[in-house]
TINU-184138 format. One record per residue (C-alpha): x, y, z. Coordinates in nm, 3 decimals, always signed. Layout:
REM TINU-184138
         x         y         z
         X         Y         Z
...
***
This chain:
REM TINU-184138
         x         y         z
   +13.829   +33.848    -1.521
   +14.194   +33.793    -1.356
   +14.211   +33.720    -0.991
   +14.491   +33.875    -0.800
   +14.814   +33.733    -0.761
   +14.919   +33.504    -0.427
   +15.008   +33.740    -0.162
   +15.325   +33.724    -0.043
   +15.361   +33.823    +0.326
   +15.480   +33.692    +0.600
   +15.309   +33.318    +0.735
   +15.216   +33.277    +1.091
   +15.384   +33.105    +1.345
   +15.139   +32.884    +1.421
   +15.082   +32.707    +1.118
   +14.882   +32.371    +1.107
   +14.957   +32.129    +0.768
   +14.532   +32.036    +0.728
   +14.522   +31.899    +0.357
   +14.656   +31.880    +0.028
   +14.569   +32.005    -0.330
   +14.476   +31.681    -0.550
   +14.349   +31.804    -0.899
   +14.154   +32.078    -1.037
   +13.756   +32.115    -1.015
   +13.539   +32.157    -1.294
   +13.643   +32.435    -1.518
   +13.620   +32.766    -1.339
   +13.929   +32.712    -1.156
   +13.834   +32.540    -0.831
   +14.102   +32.301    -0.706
   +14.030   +31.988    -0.477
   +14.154   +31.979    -0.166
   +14.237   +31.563    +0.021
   +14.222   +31.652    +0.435
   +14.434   +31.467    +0.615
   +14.145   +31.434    +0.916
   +13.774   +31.293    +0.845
   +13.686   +31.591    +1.021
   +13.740   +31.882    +0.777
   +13.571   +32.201    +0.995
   +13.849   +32.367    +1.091
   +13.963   +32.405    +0.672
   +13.540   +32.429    +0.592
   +13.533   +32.715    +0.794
   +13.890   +32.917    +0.739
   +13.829   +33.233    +0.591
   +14.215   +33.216    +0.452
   +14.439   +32.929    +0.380
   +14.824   +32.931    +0.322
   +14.949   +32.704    +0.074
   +15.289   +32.562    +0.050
   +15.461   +32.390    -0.275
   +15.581   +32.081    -0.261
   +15.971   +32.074    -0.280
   +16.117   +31.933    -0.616
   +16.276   +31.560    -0.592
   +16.663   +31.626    -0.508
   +16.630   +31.997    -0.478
   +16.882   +32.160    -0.290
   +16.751   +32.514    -0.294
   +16.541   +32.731    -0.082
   +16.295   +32.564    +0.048
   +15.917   +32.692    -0.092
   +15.732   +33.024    +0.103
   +15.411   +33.027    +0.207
   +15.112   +33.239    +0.028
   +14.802   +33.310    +0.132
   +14.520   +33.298    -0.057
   +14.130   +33.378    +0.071
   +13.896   +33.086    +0.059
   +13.601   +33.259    -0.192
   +13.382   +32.972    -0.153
   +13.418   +32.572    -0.018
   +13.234   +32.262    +0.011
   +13.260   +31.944    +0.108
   +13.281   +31.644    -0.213
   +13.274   +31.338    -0.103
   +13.537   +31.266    +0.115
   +13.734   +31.576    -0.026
   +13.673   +31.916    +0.007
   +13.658   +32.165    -0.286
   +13.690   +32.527    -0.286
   +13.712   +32.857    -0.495
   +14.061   +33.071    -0.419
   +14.138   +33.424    -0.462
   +14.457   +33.327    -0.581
   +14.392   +33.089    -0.887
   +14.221   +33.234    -1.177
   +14.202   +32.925    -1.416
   +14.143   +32.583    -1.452
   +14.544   +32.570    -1.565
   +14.665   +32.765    -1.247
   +14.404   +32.565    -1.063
   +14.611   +32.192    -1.199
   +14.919   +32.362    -1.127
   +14.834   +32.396    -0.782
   +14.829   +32.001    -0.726
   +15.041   +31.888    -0.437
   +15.052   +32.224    -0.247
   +14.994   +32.190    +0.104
   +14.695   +32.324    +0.309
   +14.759   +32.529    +0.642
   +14.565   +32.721    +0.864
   +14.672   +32.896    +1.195
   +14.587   +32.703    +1.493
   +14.477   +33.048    +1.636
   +14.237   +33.031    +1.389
   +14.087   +32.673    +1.484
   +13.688   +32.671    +1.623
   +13.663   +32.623    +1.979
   +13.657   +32.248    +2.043
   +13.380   +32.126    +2.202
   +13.411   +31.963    +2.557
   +13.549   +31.642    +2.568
   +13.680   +31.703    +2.207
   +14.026   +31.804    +2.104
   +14.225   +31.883    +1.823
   +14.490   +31.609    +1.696
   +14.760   +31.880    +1.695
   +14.723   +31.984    +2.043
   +14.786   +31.604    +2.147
   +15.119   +31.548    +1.908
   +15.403   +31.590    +2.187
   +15.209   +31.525    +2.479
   +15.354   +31.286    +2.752
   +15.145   +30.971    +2.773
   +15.119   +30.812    +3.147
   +14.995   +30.428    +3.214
   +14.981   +30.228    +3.530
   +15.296   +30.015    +3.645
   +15.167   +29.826    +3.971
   +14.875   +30.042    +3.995
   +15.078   +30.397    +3.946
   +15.124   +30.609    +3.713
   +15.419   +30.550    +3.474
   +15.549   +30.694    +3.162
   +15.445   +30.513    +2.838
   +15.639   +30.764    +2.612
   +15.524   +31.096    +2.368
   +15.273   +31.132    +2.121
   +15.408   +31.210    +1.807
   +15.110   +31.132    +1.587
   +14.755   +31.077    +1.568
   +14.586   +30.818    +1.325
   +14.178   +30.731    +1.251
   +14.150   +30.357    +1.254
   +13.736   +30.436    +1.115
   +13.594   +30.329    +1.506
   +13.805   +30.643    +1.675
   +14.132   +30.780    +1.702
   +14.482   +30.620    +1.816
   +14.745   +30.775    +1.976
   +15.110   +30.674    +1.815
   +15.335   +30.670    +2.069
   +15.714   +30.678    +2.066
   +15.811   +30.487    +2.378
   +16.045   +30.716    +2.624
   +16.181   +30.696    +2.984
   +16.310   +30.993    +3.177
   +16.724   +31.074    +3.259
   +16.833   +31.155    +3.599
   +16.786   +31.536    +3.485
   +16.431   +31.447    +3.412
   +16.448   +31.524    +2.975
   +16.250   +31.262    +2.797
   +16.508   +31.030    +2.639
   +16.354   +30.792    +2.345
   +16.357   +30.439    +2.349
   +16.532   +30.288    +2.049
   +16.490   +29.923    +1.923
   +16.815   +29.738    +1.924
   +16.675   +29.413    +1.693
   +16.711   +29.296    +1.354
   +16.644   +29.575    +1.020
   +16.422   +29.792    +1.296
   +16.762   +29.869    +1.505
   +16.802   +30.251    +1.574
   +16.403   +30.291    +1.519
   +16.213   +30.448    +1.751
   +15.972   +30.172    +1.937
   +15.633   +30.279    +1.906
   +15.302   +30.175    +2.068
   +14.929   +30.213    +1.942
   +14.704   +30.351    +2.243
   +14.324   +30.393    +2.146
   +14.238   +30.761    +2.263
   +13.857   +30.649    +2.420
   +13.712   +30.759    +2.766
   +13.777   +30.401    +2.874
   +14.152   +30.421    +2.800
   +14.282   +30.807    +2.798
   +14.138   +30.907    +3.126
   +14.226   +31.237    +3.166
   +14.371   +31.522    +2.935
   +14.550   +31.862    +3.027
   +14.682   +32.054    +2.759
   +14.831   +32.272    +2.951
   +15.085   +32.009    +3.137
   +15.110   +31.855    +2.754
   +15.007   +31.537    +2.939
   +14.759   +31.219    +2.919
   +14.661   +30.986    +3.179
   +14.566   +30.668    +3.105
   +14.494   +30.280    +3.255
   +14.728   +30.203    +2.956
   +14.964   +29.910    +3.079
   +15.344   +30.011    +3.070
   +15.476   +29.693    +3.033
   +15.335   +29.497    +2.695
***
């Protein structure tokens, strides 16, 4: 029997990129989704997913919509997750899928735990350190990465303009000139001290100058 087409309405605001579609699954249609976190709960336990294609090499159209399509069943396999969609009826529509993007609404995220938090909430936060035993600004977060032990924070350095707006630090060496310089903080208790979300900021013993 034919599943229903993707449903075209309009995405959420608050969309979160979680995963990508790498291949069909067996022959009933199931695709395999690659996370982009270890931890996969928050896509194990959406109810709908939106899925995004992936633009064409040297396309210069409208960029791909957003459909949504409800998660019938999911698993984990392995170190992927795979999953039966409302949306693909075949194992063909299933290999057609590969390389669509996986989103769910943050609004639609698990409570975290305490002392746990979501890698999206921490992309843009302010990182402090200590300079002479104060707290200084190290720069923003602009990504999160799993080195296997625990996470680290990726950090574009910054300073702060007489109007207090973050300015970012550029290197001015060599082939990196223009780049952004960037720092590699371990986000542990015995670093990252203290975290409020609200503020968008991180405190940590982190040493400014390295």
């Amino acid at each position: 029997m034919a599943k229903a087409d993707s449903t075209h309405v309009k995405a959420p605001a608050d969309l979160v990129e979680l995963g990508r579609v790498v291949s069909a699954y067996g022959v009933r249609g199931w695709v395999k989704i690659q996370p982009h976190s270890t931890n996969a709960q928050v896509l194990l336990a959406a109810k709908t997913w939106w899925l995004k294609a992936p633009v064409p090499v040297g396309s210069t159209g409208a960029l791909p919509s957003f459909l949504s399509a409800d998660v019938l069943a999911c698993r984990p396999q392995g170190s992927t997750i795979v999953a039966e969609l409302s949306t693909v009826a075949d194992r063909d529509h299933a290999e057609a899928m590969k390389g669509h993007t996986v989103w769910v609404p943050r609004g639609d995220f698990p409570s975290a735990d305490d002392d746990e938090y979501y890698w999206v909430d921490l992309i843009g936060c302010q990182l402090f350190g200590e300079l002479d035993g104060q707290p200084a600004l190290i720069g923003q977060v602009i990504d999160v990465v799993d080195n296997g032990a625990h996470a680290l924070l990726r950090v574009a350095r910054a300073r702060l303009d007489a109007n207090g707006d973050l300015v970012l630090m550029q290197n001015d060496k060599g082939s990196a000139k223009g780049r952004a310089i960037e720092v590699l903080v371990p986000f542990v208790n015995a670093h990252v001290h203290t975290v409020d979300l609200a503020k968008k900021r991180l405190d940590s013993n982190w040493p400014v100058e390295f």
